[in-house]
Backbone bond lengths (Angstrom), bond angles and torsions (degrees), N, CA, C in turn:
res aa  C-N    CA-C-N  psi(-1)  N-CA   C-N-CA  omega(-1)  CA-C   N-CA-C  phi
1 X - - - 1.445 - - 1.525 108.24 -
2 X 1.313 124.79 141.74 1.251 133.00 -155.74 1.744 114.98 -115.51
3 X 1.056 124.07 93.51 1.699 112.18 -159.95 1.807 91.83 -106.16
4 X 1.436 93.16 146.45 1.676 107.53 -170.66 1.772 102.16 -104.45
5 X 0.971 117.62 100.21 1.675 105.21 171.17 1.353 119.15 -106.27
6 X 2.015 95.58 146.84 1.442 94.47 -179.15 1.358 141.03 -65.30
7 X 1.035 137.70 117.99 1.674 133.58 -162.46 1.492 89.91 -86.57
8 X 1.761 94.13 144.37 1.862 97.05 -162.13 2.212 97.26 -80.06
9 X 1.335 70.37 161.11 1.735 85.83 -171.76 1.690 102.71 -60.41
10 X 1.516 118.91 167.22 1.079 113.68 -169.55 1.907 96.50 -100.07
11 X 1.304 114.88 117.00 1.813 113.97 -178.77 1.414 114.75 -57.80
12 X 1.304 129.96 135.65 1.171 121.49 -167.66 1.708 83.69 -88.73
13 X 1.819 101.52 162.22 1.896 99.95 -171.53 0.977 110.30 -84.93
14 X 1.463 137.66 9.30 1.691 118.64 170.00 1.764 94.22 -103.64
15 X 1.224 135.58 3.82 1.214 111.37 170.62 1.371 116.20 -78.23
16 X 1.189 149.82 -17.02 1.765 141.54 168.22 1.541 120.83 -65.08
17 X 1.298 90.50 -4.73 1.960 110.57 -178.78 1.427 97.59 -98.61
18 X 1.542 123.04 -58.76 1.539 118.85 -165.75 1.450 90.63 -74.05
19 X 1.459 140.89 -80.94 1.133 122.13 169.08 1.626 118.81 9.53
20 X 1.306 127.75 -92.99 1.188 155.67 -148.33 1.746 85.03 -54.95
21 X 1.577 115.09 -85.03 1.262 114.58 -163.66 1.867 109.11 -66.48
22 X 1.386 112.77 -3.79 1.487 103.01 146.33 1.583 136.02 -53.51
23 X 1.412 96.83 -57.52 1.413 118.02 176.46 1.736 96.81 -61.86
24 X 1.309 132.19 -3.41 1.486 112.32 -173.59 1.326 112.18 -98.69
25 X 1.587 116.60 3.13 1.444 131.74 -142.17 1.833 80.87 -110.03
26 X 1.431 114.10 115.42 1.702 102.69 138.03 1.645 146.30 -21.88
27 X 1.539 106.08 105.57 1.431 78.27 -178.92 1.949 115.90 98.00
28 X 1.021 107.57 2.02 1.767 118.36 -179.57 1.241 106.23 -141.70
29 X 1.581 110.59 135.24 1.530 110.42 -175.94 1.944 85.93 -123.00
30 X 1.391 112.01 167.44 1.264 111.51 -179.37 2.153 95.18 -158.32
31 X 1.913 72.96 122.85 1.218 78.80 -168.43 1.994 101.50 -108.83
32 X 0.957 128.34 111.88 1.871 143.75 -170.37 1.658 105.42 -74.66
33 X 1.630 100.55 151.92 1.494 99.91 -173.82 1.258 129.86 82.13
34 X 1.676 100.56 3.33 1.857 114.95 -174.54 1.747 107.95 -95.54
35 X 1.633 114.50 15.81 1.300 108.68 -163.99 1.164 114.09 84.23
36 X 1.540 136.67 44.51 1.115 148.79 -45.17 1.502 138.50 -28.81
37 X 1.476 92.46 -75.07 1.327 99.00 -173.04 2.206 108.48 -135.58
38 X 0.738 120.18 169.24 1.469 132.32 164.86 0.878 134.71 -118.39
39 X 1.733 142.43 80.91 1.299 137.24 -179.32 1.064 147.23 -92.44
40 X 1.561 116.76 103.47 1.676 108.62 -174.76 1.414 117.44 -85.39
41 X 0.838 98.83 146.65 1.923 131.39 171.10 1.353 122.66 -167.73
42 X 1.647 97.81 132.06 1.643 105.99 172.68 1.351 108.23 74.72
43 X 1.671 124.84 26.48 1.551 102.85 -175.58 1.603 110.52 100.32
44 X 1.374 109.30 -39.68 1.789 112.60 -164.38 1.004 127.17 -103.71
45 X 1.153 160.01 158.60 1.504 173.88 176.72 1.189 123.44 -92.64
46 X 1.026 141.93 102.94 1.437 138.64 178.07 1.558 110.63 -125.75
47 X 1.544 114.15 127.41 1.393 130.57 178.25 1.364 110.66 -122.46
48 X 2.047 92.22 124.49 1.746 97.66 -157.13 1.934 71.53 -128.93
49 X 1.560 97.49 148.15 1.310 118.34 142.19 1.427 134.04 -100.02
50 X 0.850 87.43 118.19 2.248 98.66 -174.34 1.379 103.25 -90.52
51 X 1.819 102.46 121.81 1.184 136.52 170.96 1.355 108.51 -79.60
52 X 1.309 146.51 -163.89 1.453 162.33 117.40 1.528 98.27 -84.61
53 X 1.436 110.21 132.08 1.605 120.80 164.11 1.456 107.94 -32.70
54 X 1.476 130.65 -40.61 1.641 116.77 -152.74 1.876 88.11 -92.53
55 X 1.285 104.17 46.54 1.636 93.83 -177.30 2.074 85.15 -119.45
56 X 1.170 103.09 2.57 1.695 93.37 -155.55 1.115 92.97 -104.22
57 X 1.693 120.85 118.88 1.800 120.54 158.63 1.914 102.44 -23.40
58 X 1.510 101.86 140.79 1.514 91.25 122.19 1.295 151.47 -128.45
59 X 1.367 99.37 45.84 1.400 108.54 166.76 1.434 120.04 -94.61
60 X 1.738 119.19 -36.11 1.117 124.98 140.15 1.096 158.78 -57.28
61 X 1.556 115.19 -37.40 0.882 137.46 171.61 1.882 114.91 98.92
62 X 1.356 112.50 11.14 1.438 118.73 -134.12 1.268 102.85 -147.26
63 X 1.898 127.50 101.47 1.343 105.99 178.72 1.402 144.05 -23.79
64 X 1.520 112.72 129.10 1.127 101.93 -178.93 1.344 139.89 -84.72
65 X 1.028 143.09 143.83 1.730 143.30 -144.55 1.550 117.95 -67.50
66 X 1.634 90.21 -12.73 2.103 101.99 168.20 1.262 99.48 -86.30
67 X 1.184 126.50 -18.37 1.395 99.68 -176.70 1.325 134.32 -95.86
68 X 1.499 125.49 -1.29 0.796 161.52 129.08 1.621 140.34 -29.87
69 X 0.946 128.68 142.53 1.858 118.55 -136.46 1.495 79.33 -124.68
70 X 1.763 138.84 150.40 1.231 128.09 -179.54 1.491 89.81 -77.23
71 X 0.665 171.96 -134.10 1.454 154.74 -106.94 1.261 135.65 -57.40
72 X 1.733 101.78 19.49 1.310 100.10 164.60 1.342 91.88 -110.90
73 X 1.489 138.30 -32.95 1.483 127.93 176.14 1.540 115.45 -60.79
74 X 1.441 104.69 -31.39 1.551 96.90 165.96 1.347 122.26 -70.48
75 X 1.197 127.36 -15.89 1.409 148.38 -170.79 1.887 106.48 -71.51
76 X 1.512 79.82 -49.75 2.047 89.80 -171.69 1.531 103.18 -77.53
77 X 1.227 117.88 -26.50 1.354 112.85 175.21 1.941 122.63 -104.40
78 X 0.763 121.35 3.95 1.585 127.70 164.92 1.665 115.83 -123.34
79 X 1.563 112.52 -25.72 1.492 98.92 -179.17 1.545 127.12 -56.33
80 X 1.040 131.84 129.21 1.961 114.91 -164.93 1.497 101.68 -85.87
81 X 1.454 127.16 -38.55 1.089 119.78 164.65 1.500 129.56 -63.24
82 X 1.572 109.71 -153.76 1.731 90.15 -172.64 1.804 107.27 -110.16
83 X 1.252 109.08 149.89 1.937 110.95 -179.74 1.546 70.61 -146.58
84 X 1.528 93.08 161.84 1.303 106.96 170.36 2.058 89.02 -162.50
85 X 1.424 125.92 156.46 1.141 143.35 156.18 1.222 131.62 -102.97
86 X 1.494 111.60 108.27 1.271 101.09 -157.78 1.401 113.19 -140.80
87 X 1.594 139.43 173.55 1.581 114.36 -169.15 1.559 87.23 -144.99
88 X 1.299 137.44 18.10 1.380 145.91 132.16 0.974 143.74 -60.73
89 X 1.030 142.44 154.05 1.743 141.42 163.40 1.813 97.12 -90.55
90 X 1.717 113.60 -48.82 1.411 109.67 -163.98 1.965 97.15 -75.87
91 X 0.858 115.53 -27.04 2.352 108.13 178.91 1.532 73.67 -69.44
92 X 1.342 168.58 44.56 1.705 145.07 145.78 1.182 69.56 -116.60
93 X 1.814 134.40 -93.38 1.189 120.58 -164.03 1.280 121.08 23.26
94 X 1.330 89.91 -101.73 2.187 144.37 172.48 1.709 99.63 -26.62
95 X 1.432 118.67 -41.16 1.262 112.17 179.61 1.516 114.91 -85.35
96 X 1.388 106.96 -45.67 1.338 119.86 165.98 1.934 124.75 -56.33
97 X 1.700 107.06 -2.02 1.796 112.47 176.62 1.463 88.97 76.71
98 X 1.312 147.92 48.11 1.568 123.11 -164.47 1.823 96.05 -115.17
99 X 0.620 165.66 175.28 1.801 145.93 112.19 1.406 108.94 -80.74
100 X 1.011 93.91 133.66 1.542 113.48 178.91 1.679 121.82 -10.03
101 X 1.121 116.72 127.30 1.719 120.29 -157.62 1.751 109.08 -97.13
């Protein structure tokens, strides 16, 4: 019998930093390996995917659509709850009501 296991995703390198000064914040737990990461506060759940900055146009300002895996674009557009992609610690902030930590 033949079992297929998942080989862990590759971390993009600014997530062990946003991570880290997450966990430094009162009040936020951060749980890794959720497609990035999973953050509670206040009761709520929030699921962010972490980019690396050199993923962001700059003409837009706004990841760009190569960098991106089809199931995370399907993700931003059918999930009913909240995902967001992001290559900050302060856009989690901002979602999380926080001012800058």
């Amino acid at each position: 019998m033949s079992h297929k296991h998942r080989t862990a995703a590759r971390c993009d390198e600014n997530q062990p930093e946003i991570v880290s000064t997450l966990r430094a914040v009162p009040g936020i737990t951060v749980q890794v390996g959720m497609d990035d990461i999973l953050v509670g506060y206040k009761g709520r759940n929030y699921w962010f995917e972490i980019k690396t900055p050199d993923c962001v146009s700059r003409k837009t300002g706004t990841i760009v659509d190569s960098a991106k895996k089809a199931s995370q674009i399907k993700l931003e557009h059918e999930w009913k709850g909240q995902y967001r992609i992001v290559w900050n610690v302060d856009q989690i902030l901002m979602d999380l009501g926080i001012a800058a930590y």
